[in-house]
MARVEX-486827 format. One line per 5 residues: number of its first residue (from 1); for each residue x, y, z of C-alpha. Coordinates in steps of 0.1 Angstrom, whole numbers, plus 2048, in hexadecimal, padded with zeros to 3 digits. Each point is the difference from the previous one (the first is absolute). Layout:
NUM> X,Y,Z | ... $
END
This chain:
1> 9E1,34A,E68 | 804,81E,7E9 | 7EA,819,7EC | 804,805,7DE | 7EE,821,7FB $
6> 7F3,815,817 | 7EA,824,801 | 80C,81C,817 | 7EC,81E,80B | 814,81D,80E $
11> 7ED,813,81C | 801,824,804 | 812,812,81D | 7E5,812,80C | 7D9,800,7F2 $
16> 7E3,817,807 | 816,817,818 | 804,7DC,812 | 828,7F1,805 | 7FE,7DB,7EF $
21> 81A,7EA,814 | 7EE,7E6,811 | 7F8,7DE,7F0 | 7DB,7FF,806 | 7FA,824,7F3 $
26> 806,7F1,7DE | 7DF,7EA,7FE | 7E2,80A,7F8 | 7EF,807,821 | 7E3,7EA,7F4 $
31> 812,7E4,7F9 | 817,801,821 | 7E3,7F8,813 | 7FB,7DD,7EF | 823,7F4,7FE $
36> 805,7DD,80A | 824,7FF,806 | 81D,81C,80C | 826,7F6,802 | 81B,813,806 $
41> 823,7FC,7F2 | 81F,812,80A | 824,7F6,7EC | 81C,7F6,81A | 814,81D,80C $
46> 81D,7FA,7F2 | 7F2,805,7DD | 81A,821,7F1 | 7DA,80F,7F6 | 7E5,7F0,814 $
51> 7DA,800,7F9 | 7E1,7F5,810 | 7DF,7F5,7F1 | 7DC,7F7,80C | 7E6,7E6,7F0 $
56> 7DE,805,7F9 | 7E9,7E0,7F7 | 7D8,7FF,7F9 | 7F6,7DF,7F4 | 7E9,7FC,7E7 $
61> 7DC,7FB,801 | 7FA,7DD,7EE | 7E3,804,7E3 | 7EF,7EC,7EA | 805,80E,7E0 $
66> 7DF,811,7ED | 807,7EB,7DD | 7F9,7E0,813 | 7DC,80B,807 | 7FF,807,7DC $
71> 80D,7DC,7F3 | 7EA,7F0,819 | 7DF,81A,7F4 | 805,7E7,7DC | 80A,7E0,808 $
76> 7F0,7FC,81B | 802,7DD,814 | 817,7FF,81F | 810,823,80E | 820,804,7F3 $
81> 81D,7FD,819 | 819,816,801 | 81F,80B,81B | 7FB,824,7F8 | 817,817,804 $
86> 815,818,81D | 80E,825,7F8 | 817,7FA,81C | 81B,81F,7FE | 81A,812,818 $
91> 813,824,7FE | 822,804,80B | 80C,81D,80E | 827,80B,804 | 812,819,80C $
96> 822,808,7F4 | 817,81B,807 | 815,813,7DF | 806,822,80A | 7DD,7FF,814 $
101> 7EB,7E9,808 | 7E3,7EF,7E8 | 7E2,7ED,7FF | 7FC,7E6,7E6 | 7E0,7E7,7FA $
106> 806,7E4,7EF | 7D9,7EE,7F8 | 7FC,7DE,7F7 | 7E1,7EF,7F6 | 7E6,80A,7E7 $
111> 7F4,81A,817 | 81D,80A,814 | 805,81F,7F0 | 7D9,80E,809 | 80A,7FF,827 $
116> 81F,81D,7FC | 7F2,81F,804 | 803,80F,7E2 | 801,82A,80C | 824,7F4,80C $
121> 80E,7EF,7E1 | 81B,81A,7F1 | 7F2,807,7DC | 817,7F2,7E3 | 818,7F7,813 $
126> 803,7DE,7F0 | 800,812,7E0 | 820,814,806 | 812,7E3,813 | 7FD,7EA,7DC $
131> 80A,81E,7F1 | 81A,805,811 | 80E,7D9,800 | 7F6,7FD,7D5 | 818,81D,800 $
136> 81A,7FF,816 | 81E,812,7F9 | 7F0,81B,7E9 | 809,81A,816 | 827,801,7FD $
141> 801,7F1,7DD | 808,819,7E5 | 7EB,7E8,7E9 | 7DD,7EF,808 | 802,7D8,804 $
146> 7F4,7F6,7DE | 7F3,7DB,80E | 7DB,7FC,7F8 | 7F0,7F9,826 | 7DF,802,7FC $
151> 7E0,7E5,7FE | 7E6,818,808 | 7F1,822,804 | 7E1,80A,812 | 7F4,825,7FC $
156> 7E0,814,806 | 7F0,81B,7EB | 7EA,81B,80E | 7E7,809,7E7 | 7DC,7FE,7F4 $
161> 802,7DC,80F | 81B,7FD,81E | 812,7E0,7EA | 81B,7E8,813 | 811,7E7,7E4 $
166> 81D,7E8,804 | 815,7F9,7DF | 814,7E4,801 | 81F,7F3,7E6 | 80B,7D8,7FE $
171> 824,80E,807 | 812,817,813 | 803,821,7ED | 801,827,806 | 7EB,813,80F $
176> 7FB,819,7DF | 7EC,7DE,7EE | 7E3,802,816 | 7F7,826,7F3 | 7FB,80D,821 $
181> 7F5,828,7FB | 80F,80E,821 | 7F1,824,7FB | 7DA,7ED,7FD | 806,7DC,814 $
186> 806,7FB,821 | 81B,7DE,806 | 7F1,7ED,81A | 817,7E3,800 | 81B,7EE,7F1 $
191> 80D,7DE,7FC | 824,7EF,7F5 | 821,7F8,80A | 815,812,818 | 821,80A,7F0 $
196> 814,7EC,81F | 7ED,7E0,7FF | 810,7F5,821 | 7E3,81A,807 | 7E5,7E9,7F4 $
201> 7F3,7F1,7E3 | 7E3,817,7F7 | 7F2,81E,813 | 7E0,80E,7FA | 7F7,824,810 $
206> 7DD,811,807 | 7FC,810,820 | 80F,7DB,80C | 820,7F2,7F9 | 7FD,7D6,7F1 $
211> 820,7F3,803 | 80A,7DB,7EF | 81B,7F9,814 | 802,7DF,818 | 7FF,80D,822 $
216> 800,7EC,823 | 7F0,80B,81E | 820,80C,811 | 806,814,7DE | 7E1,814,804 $
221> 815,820,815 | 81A,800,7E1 | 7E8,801,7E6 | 7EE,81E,80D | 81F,810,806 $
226> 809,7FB,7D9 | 7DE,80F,7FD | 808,81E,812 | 825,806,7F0 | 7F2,7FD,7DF $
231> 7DF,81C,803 | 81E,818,80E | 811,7FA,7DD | 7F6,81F,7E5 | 80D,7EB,7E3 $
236> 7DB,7FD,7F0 | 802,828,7FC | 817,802,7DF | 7E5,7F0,7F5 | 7E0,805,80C $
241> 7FA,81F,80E | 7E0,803,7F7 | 7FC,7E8,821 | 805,81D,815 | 7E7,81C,7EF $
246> 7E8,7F1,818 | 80F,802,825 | 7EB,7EF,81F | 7FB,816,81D | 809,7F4,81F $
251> 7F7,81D,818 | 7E7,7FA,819 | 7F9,824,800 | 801,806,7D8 | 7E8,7DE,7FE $
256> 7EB,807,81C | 7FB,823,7ED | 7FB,7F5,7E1 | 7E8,7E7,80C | 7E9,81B,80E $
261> 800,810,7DE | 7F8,7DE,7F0 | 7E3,7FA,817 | 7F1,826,7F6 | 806,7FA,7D9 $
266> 7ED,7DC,806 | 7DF,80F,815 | 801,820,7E1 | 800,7EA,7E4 | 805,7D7,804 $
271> 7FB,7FB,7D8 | 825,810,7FE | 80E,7E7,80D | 808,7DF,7EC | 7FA,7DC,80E $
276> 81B,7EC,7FA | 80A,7DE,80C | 823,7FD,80C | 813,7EB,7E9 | 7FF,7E5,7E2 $
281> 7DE,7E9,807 | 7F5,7E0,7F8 | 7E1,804,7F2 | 7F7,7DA,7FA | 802,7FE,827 $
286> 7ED,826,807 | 7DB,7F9,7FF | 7FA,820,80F | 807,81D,813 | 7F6,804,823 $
291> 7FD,822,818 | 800,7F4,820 | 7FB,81F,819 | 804,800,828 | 7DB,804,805 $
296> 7F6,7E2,7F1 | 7F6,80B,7D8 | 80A,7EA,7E7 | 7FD,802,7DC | 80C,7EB,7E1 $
301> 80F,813,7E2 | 80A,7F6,7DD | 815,823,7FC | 7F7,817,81B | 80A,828,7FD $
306> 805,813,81D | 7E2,80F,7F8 | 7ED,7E0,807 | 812,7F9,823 | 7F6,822,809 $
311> 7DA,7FD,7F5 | 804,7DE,813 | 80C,80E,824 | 7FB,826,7F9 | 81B,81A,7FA $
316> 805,802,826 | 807,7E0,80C | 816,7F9,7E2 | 815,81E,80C | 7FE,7F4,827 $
321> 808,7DD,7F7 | 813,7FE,7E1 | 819,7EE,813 | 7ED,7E2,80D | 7E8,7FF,7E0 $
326> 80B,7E0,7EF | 801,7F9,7E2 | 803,7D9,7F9 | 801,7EE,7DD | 7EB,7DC,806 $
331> 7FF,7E1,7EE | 7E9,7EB,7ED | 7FD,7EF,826 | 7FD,822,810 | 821,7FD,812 $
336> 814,81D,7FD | 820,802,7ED | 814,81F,80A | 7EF,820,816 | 806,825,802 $
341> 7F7,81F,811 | 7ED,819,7EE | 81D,816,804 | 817,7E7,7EA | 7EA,800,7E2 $
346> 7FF,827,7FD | 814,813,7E7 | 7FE,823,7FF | 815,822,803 | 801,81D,819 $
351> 813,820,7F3 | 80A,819,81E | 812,81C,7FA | 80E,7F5,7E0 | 80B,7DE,808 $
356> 7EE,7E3,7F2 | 7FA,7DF,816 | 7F4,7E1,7F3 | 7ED,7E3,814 | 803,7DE,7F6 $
361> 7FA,7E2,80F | 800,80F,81D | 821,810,7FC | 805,826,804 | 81C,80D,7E4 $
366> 80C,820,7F8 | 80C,807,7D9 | 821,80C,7FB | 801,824,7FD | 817,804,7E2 $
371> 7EA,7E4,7EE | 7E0,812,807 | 810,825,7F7 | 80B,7F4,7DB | 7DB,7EA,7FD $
376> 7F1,81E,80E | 80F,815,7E3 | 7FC,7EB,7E5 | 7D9,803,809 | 802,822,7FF $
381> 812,802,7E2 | 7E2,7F2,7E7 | 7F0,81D,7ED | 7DE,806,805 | 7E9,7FB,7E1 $
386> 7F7,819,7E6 | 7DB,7E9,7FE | 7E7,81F,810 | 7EC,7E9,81A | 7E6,80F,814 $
391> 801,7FF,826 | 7E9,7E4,812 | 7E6,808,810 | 7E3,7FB,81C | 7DB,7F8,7FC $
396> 7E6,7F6,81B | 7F8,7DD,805 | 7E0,7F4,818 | 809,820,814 | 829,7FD,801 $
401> 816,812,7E9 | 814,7E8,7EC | 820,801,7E7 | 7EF,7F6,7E0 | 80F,7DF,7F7 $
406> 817,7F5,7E0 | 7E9,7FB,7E7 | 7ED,822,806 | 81F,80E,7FB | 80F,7F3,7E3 $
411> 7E1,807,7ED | 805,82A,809 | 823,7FD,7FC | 7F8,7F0,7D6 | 7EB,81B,7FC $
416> 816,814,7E9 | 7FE,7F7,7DC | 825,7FA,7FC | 7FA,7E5,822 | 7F0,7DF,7FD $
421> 7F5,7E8,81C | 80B,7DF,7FE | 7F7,7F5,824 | 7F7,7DF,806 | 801,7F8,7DF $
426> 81D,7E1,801 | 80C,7ED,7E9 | 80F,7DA,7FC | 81B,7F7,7EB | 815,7DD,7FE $
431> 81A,7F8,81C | 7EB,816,819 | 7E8,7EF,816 | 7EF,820,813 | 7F2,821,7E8 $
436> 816,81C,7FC | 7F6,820,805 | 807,814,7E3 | 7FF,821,818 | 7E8,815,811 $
441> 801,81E,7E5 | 80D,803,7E1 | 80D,81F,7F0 | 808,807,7D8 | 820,80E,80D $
446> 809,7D8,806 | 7FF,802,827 | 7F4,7E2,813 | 7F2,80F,81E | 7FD,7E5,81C $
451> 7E7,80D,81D | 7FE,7F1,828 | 7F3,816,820 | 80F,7FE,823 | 828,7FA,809 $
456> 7FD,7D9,807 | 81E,7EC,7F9 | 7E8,7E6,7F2 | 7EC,819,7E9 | 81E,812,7F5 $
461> 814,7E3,7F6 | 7E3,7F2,7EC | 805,821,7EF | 820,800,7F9 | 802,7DF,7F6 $
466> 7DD,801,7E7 | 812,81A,7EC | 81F,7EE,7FA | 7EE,7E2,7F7 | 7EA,818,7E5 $
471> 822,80E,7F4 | 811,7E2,7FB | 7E4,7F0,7EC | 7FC,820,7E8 | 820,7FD,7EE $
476> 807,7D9,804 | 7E1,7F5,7F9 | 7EA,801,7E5 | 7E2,7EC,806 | 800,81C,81D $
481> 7FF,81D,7E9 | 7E0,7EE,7EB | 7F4,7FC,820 | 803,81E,80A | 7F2,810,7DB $
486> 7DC,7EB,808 | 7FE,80E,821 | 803,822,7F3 | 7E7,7F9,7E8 | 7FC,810,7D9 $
491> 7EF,81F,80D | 821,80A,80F | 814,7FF,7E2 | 81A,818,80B | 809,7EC,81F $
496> 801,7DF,7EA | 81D,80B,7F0 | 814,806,81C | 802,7DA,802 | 80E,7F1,7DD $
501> 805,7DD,7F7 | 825,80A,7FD | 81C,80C,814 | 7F9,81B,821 | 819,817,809 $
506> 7FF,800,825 | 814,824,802 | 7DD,80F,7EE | 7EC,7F1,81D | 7FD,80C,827 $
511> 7F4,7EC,81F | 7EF,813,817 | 7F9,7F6,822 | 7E2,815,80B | 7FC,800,826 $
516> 7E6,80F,812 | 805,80A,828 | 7FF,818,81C | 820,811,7EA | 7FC,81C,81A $
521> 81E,812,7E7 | 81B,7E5,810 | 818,7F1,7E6 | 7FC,7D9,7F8 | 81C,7F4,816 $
526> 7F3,80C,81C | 7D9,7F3,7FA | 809,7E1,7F2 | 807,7DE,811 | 820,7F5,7FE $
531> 7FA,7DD,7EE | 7EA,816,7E7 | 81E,813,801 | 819,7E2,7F9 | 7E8,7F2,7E5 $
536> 7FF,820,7EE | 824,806,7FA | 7FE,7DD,7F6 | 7E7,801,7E5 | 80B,825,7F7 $
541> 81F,7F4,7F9 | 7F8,7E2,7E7 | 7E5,813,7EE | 81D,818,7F8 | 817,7E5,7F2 $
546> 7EC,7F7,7EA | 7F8,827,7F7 | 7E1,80C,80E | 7FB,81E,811 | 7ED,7FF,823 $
551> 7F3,81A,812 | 7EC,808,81D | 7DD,811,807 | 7FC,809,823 | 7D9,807,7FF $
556> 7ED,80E,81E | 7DC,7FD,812 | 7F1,820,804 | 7EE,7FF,820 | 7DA,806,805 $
END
């Protein structure tokens, strides 16, 4: 009896200060304690590289399924008989030895893979082992292998909205046809054909490894072993070195450190935190979301926020017991369809002493120095508006001092006759379904000022992205510019006729992103996040293609 695809976890070395190299430290501790069946396997021993294994079974809980009930609710008559079904599924684990000793887990099953632990899977390292075998060879070619390999690309964006898509072609082709941005998305997986197809027929990489190659029991020790040889391979790096700007920390003391600082950022200010689902869901399946905490609170969600977890179970407890807070999507039956702790669903960044860290999914990564120096300058390097903005500024709400919000702003910051306020005021124009906001402020000096408070990715990247949108419209569209005109209205002739029914030059325009913070006189790289910082390069950088100039206004809140 053979397989003919199978998924493969790689387990960390060590985890939490803790040394992974025993089989049952691999399952989730829950889920150990309800196993049904443990075998152990050990190859003969004179096998040249012998391996052991051990067998985890739970058997599945038969259940009526909830769309009977629902048949029977109409037609009524006799109950409907049905077998129902079983979710019976088992995990694998094996230890090989190449070079050291590793830990593989090998689920099957629908829900085999929920019963790994996953704080000890080894982050993308399915990603760099496809890599690696679409490649092969790259490395002491003095050309690139020109075969098209790949079926499909899975990436992740980090901006207003934390977007995960998956582009597929009918054919095998290059990786340069899915338009991957490398500098803004974040490749999450790949799928295609290894370049030695004695390899397998198809490997797709995440942070597992899916292999389509017919495998036998006995073959299990080999096939990890392949595993192992390829992620030691650097082949994918002629190509994508982009894969390592991020780099996982593995330190117990670097994580356990970092943790601590993640934990004091969370209690400060849980809103700065995105929510995030680990990977690509199936939404026909996700009824809901459910927070499932260690004391017994429960709560449904449709899209929770951090914000709402932490108004659920209080800022404290969140912090305490973000590791065994669960967050579980459910069913149209309420059964649950994948689980997570809190922790996992977290994405965030720390900065210490210049170094930026990133958290996702649970993961701990460090950016690569060189990559952040050069984003880090190119930040910098934007020129700071000419626009005269005045500083924010307190006022005294129900006996608190509060920063005035966006709308009282924008109004002080139009009050010079040469400014105009356009806030709020959208407009709709064919081929768009949401309004576009035309800007914030407009001056007769043709600069679109763009205006958001606070350093949140999410806020900033709404910014960025709003004023590229605006841009774009003004000189390709023209049912944007009458637009645009009626807004304005006939009392403001002069700022009509910025917006003709023919051509715009971009290079007479600016975009100015206006953002308004604790400044506190530091220069934008070092205040801003560093997906705000990622996005806008990004946007920076198209607006100027197509010849505007952008600019920044760092504007700040005078205290009380």
């Amino acid at each position: 009896m053979t397989a003919d695809s199978l998924t493969i976890y790689a387990i960390q070395r060590t985890a939490n200060g803790q040394r992974i190299d025993d089989f049952d430290q691999v399952i989730d501790p829950d889920r150990l304690g309800t196993v049904d069946d443990i075998r152990d396997f050990q190859s003969p021993e004179n096998l040249r590289h012998p391996w052991s294994a051990r067998m985890y079974l739970w058997q599945g809980e038969t259940r009526r399924p909830s769309w009977v009930e629902f048949l029977e609710g109409g037609f009524g008559g006799d109950p409907i008989e049905v077998a129902g079904s079983a979710q019976d599924c088992a995990v694998v684990v094996v230890r090989v030895l190449f070079r050291v000793e590793r830990l593989y887990a090998i689920p099957f099953g629908q829900s085999g893979r929920f019963k790994i632990r996953r704080d000890i899977v080894d982050p993308r390292y399915g990603l760099r082992v496809a890599l690696n075998l679409l490649y092969q060879g790259d490395t002491t070619t003095d050309e690139l292998n020109t075969a098209p390999r790949v079926h499909q690309v899975e990436s992740k964006t980090v901006a207003a909205n934390t977007m995960r898509t998956i582009r597929q072609a009918n054919r095998r082709t290059d990786f340069e046809d899915f338009d991957l941005n490398p500098d803004t998305d974040q490749l999450a997986g790949i799928t295609g054909q290894p370049r030695d197809a004695a390899l397998a027929r198809r490997v797709r990489g995440t942070d597992s490894l899916r292999v389509a190659r017919r495998t036998s029991f006995d073959q299990l020790g080999h096939l990890c072993r392949d595993v192992a040889r390829a992620h030691e391979r650097r082949d994918y790096r002629r190509r994508f070195p982009f894969v390592d700007q991020r780099q996982g920390i593995t330190d117990p003391g670097k994580i356990a450190s970092l943790t601590d600082l993640l934990c004091a950022s969370l209690r400060a200010d849980p809103a700065a935190w995105a929510f995030s689902i680990p990977g690509v869901q199936d939404y026909d399946r996700v009824a809901a979301v459910r927070v499932a905490t260690p004391f017994g609170t429960t709560k449904d969600f449709v899209d929770p926020t951090t914000s709402d977890i932490a108004d659920l179970v209080g800022v404290d407890d969140l912090v305490e017991h973000f590791l065994t807070i669960h967050v579980e999507t459910i069913d149209g039956g309420g059964n649950v369809t994948d689980r997570w702790s809190m922790r996992d669903c977290l994405d965030g960044q720390i900065v210490v002493s210049g170094d930026t860290f990133l958290i996702e999914e649970g993961t701990f990564y460090q950016i690569e120095p060189d990559y952040l120096a050069q984003l880090n300058q190119d930040v910098d390097a934007i020129p700071d508006t000419s626009v005269v903005l005045p500083p924010s500024w307190c006022e005294s709400s129900k006996g608190t001092m509060k920063e005035v919000d966006e709308g009282t702003y924008n109004e002080r910051a139009s009050a010079p006759a040469d400014h105009l306020l356009l806030d709020k005021k959208t407009v709709t124009v064919p081929g768009r379904t949401s309004p576009i906001e035309v800007c914030d402020v407009l001056t007769r000096d043709r600069q679109l000022v763009h205006v958001k408070r606070k350093f949140s990715s999410s806020a900033l990247s709404h910014l960025f992205s709003q004023g590229y949108v605006s841009a774009e419209l003004l000189i390709d569209s023209e049912a944007f510019r009458a637009k645009v005109r009626d807004k304005i209205g006939g009392a403001n002739p002069d700022f009509q006729k910025l917006f003709p029914e023919g051509d715009v030059v971009a290079a007479d325009w600016e975009v100015v992103y206006a953002i308004i913070g604790p400044w506190n006189r530091e220069s934008s790289s070092a205040k801003l996040p560093f997906f705000s910082k990622v996005n806008l390069r990004e946007f920076r950088r198209r607006l100027r293609r197509m010849g505007f100039r952008v600019t920044l206004a760092r504007v700040p809140v005078i205290a009380p």
